[in-house]
C-alpha positions as MATLAB code, in Angstrom:
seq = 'XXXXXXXXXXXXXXXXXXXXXXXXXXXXXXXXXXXXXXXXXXXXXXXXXXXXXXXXXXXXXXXXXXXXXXXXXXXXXXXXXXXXXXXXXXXXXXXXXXXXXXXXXXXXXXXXXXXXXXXXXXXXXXXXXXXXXXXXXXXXXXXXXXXXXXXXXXXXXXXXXXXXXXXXXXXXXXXXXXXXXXXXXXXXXXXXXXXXXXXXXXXXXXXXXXXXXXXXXXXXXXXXXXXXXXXXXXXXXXXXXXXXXXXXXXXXXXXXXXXXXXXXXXXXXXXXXXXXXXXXXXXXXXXXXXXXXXXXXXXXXXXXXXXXXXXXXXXXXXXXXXXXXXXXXXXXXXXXXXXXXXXXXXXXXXXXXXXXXXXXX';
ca = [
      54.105  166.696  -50.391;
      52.557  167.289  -54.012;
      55.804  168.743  -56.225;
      55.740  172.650  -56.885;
      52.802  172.918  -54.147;
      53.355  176.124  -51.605;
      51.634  175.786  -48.342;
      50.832  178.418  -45.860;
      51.358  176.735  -42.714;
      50.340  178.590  -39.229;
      50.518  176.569  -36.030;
      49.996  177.688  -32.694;
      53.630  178.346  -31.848;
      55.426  179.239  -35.532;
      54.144  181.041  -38.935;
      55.415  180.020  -42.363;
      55.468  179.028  -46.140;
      56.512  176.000  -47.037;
      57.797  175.483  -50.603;
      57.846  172.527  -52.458;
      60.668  171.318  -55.550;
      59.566  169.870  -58.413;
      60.491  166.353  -56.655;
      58.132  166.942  -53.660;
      61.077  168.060  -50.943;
      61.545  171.422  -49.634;
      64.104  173.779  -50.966;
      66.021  173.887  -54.575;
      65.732  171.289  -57.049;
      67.824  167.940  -56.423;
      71.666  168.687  -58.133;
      72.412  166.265  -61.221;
      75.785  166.321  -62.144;
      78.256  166.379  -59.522;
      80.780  169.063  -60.594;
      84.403  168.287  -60.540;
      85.601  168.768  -56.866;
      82.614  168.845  -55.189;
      81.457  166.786  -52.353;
      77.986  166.211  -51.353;
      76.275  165.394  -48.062;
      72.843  164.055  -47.944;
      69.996  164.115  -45.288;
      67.934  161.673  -44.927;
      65.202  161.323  -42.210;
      61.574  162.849  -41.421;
      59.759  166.015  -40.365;
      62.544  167.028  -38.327;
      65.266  166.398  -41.176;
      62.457  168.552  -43.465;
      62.690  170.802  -40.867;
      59.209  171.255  -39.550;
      58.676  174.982  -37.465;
      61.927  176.284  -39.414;
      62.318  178.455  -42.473;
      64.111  176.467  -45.155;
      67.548  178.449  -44.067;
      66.854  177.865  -40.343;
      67.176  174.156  -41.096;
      69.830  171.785  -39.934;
      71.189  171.063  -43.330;
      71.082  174.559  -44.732;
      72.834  176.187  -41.169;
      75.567  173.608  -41.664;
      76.026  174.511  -45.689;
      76.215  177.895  -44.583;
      78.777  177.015  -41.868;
      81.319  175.054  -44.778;
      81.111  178.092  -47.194;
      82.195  180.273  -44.486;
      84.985  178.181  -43.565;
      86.502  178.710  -47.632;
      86.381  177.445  -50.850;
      88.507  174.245  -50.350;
      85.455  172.999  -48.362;
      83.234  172.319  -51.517;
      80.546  170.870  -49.965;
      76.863  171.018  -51.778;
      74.451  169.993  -48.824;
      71.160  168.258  -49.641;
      68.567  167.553  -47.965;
      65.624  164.698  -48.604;
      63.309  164.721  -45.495;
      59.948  163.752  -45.434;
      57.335  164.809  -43.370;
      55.206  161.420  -41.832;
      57.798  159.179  -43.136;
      60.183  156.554  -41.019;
      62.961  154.118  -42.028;
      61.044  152.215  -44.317;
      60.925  155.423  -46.377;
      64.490  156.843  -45.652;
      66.108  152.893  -46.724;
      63.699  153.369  -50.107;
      64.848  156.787  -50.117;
      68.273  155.740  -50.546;
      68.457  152.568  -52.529;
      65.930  154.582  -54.788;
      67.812  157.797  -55.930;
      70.194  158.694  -52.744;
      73.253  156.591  -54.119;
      72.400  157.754  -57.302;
      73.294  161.656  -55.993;
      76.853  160.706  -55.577;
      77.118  161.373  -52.225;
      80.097  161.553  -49.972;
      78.463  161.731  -46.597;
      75.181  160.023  -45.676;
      73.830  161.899  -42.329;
      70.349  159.975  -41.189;
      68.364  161.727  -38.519;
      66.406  158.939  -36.468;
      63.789  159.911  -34.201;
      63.139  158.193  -30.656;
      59.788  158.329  -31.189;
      57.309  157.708  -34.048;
      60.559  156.336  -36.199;
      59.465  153.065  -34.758;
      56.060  153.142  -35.572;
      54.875  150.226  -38.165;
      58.566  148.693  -37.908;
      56.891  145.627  -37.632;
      55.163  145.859  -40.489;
      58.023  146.114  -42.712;
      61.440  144.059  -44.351;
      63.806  144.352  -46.248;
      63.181  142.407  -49.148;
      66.728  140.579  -50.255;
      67.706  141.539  -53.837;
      66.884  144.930  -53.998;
      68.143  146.714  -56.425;
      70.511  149.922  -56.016;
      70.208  152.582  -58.801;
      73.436  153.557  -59.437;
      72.579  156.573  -61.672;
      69.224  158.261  -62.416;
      67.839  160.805  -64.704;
      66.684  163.542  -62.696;
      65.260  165.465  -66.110;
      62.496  162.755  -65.769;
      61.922  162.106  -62.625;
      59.982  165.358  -61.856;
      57.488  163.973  -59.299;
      57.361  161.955  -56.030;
      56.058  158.934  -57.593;
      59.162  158.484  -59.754;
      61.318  158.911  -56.576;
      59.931  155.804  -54.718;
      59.095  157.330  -51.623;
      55.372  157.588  -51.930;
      55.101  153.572  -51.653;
      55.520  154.123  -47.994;
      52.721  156.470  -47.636;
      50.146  154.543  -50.029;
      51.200  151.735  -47.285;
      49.565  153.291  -44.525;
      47.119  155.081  -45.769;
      48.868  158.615  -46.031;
      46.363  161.343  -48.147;
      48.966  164.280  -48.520;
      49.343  163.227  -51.843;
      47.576  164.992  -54.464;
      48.346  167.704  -56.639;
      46.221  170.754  -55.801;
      45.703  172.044  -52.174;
      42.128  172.752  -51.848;
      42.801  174.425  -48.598;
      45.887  176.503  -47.263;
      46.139  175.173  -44.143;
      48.429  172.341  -43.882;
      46.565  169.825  -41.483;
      43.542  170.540  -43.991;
      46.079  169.326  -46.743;
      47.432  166.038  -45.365;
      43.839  165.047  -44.195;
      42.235  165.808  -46.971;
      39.190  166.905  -44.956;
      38.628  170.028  -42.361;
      39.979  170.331  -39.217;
      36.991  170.582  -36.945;
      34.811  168.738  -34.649;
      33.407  166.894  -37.108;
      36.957  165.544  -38.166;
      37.387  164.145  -34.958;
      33.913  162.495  -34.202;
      34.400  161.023  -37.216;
      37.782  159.814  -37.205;
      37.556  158.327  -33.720;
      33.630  156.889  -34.728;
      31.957  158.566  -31.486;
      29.280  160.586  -30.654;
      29.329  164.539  -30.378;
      28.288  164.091  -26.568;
      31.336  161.081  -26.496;
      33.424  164.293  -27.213;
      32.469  166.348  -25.006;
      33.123  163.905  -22.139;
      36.521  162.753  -23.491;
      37.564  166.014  -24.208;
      36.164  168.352  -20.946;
      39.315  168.131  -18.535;
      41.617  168.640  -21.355;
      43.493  172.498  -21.359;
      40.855  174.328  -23.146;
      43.744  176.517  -25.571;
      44.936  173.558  -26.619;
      41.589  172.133  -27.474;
      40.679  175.207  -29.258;
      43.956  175.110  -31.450;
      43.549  171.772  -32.355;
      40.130  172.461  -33.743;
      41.472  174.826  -35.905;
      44.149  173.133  -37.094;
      46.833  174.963  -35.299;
      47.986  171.553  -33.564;
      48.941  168.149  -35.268;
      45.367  166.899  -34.477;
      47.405  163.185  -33.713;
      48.245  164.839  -30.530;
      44.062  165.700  -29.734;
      43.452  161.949  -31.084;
      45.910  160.081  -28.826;
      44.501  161.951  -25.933;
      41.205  160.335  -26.264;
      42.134  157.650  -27.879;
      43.748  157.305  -24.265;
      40.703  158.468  -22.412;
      39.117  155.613  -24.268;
      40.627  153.011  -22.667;
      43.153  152.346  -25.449;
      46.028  153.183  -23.989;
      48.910  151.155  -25.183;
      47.459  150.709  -28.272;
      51.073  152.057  -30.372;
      53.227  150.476  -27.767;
      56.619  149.628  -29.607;
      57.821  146.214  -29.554;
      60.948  144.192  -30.513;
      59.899  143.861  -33.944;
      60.020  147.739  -34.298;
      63.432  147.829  -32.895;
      64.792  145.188  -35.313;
      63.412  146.764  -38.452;
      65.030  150.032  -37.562;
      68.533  149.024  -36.552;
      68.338  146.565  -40.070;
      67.887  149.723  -41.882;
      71.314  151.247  -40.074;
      72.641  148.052  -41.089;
      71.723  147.779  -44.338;
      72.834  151.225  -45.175;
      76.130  150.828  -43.336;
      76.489  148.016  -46.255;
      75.742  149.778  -48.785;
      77.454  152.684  -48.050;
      80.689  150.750  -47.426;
      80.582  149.492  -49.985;
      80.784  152.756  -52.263;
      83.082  154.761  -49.615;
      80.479  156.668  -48.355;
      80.840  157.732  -44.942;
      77.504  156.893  -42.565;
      76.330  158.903  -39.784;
      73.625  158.607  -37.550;
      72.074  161.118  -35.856;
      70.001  160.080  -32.463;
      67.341  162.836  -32.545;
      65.454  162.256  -29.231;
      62.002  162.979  -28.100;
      61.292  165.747  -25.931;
      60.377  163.927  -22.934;
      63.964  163.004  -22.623;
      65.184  166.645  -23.350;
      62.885  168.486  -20.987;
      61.383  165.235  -18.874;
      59.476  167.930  -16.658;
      57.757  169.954  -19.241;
      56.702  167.114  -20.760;
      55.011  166.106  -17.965;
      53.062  169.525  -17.585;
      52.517  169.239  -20.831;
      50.533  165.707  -21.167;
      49.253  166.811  -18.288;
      47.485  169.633  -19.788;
      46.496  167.170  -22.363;
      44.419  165.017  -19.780;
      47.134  162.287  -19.279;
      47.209  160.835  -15.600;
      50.675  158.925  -16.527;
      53.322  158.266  -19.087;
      52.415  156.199  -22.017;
      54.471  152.871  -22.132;
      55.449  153.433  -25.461;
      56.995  156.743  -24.431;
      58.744  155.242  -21.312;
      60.601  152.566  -23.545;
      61.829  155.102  -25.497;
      65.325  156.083  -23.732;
      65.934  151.738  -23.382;
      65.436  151.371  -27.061;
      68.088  154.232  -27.325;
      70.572  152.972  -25.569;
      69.927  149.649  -27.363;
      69.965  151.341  -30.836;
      73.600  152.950  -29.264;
      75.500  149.670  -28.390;
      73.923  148.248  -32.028;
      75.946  150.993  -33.421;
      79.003  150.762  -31.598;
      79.158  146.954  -32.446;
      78.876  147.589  -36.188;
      81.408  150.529  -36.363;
      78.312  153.133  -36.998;
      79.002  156.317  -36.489;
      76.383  158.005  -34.935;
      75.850  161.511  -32.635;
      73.136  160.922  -29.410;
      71.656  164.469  -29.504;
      70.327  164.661  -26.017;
      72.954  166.481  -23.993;
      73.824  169.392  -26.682;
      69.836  170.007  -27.123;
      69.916  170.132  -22.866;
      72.374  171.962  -22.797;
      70.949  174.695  -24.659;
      70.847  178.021  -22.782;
      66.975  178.713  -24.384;
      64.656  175.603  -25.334;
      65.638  173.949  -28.295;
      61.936  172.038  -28.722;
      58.474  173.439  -29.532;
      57.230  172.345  -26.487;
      53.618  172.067  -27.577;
      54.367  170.919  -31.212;
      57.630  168.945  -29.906;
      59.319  169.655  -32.967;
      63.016  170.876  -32.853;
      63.060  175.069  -33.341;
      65.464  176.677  -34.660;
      68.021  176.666  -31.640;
      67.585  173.003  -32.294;
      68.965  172.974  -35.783;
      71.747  175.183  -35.130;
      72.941  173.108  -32.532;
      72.798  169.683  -34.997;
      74.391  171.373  -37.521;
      77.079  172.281  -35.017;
      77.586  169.186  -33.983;
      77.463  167.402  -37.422;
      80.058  170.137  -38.572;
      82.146  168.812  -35.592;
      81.968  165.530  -36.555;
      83.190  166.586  -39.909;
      86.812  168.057  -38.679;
      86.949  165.289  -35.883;
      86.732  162.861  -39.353;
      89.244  164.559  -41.707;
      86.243  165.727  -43.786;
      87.261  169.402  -43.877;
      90.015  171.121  -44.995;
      92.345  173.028  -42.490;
];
């Protein structure tokens, strides 16, 4: 998002502001010099990093910098976090090459999502002989543009970028347009009566909401996008699994390199977490079966897993502690993580710091 922009942001299952640093990521302003004795861990990752549905203390990140103060001062850990809303690995790779390095961290932790994170894979490389920036002043670089990030949403067409919210509602915002009827005749190029056909077995709440906003409309477009007859038309392929495990690779390198420590984390979808209420839920969205895409989604896992364990990456598969859960960790309509969610990665990322030596006794 736009630096310094504040959004009011009201969805049909969580209320909040969302504040924006003069670098276009939520929370305080990126740190510049690294103080003597202190170590840094950096986020990297997307919506779910950024911590979509959460306040900004609520957030994975922020619950686990919480969790190293209270454990004493020899733990000197400054925790920042660079998540992205609508971004994937082609972002979180530019991300770090860009200005990540140049933070001096100790610990790299990159959230990867089983889901959209392998959208437009195959559209992407990495290009050999890119450069890593070392060092950067962060007195100048006061806007995303300056970061590098924004190349990846100029790539596919992304409109969240400009500098004064005409609206305050955040769909509004990163369309550019209202959220109405209108939006979605004209997105999908049919016919007002076309909509009323696609959409008339679909749960009328959630219909509702998503004309108002109060829903990622991508959920209202894939359902009749579906209806239409395209329905494995963002089907992942092998392309899409080989750009994303490069980027783990790449940033293993890299990271070795400097003695930064790498960690994955395996953030899965909800249809793996809760299988049956994500049934009832597509079915409520007029879905008589699973997409493919979703249905490769556990295989390219498991893939991504043995990938990892073959080039020593460290990495944490989420699924079992979000399961595990005693209440649901997801918004099951918005299928973000909530804030039971966060606490629980931040546990087990704060785990994976004593199991490592990173924390003091």
């Amino acid at each position: 998002m736009s630096p310094g922009m504040v959004i009011n942001y009201e969805q049909r299952e969580y209320k909040l502001t969302l504040k924006y640093n003069r670098f276009g990521f939520r929370g305080s302003d990126l740190p510049s010099k690294k103080k003597s004795g202190e170590k840094r861990i950096l986020f990297v990752g997307d919506s779910i990093i950024e911590g979509q549905g959460v306040s900004e203390n609520e957030r994975a990140s922020d619950v686990l910098s919480e969790k190293l103060k209270s454990m004493g001062s020899s733990n000197n850990y400054t925790v920042i976090n660079v998540g992205q809303i609508a971004t994937n690995p082609d972002a979180y790779f530019r991300n770090l090459v860009t200005f990540g390095i140049a933070l001096k961290p100790d610990i790299v932790v990159m959230g990867i999502f089983m889901g959209n994170d392998f959208m437009y894979g195959r559209d992407n490389r990495i290009i050999p002989g890119y450069h890593v920036a070392e060092s950067v002043d962060l007195s100048k670089n006061s806007n995303p543009f300056a970061l590098g990030y924004v190349r990846t949403f100029l790539k596919y067409g992304r409109r969240s970028l400009h500098r004064k919210p005409w609206r305050h509602d955040f769909w509004g915002i990163y369309f550019r347009a209202c959220i109405n009827e209108y939006f979605y005749i004209k997105t999908l190029g049919i016919t007002e009566n076309d909509f009323k056909n696609y959409t008339q077995a679909i749960d009328p709440g959630l219909l509702q909401d998503s004309l108002h906003g109060l829903i990622n409309p991508a959920f209202l477009l894939e359902s009749i996008r579906n209806r239409m007859g395209d329905k494995d038309s963002k089907f992942y392929n092998e392309a899409d699994y080989e750009y994303v495990v490069s980027v783990l690779e790449e940033s293993r390198k890299i990271l070795a390199d400097r003695g930064i420590k790498f960690l994955v984390l395996i953030i899965p979808d909800i249809c793996e977490v809760y299988p049956d209420k994500f049934r009832e839920i597509y079915t409520r969205w007029d879905y008589k079966d699973i997409p493919r895409r979703v249905r490769q989604l556990p295989v390219f896992k498991e893939r991504m897993k043995s990938f990892c364990l073959g080039r020593g990456i460290q990495f944490i598969d989420l699924v079992q502690p979000l399961r595990s859960a005693p209440d649901c960790s997801y918004y099951l309509i918005d299928s973000h993580i909530n804030r039971i969610g966060h606490r629980i990665v931040a546990d087990e990322v704060c785990r994976w710091l004593i199991e490592q030596g990173c924390l003091a006794d």
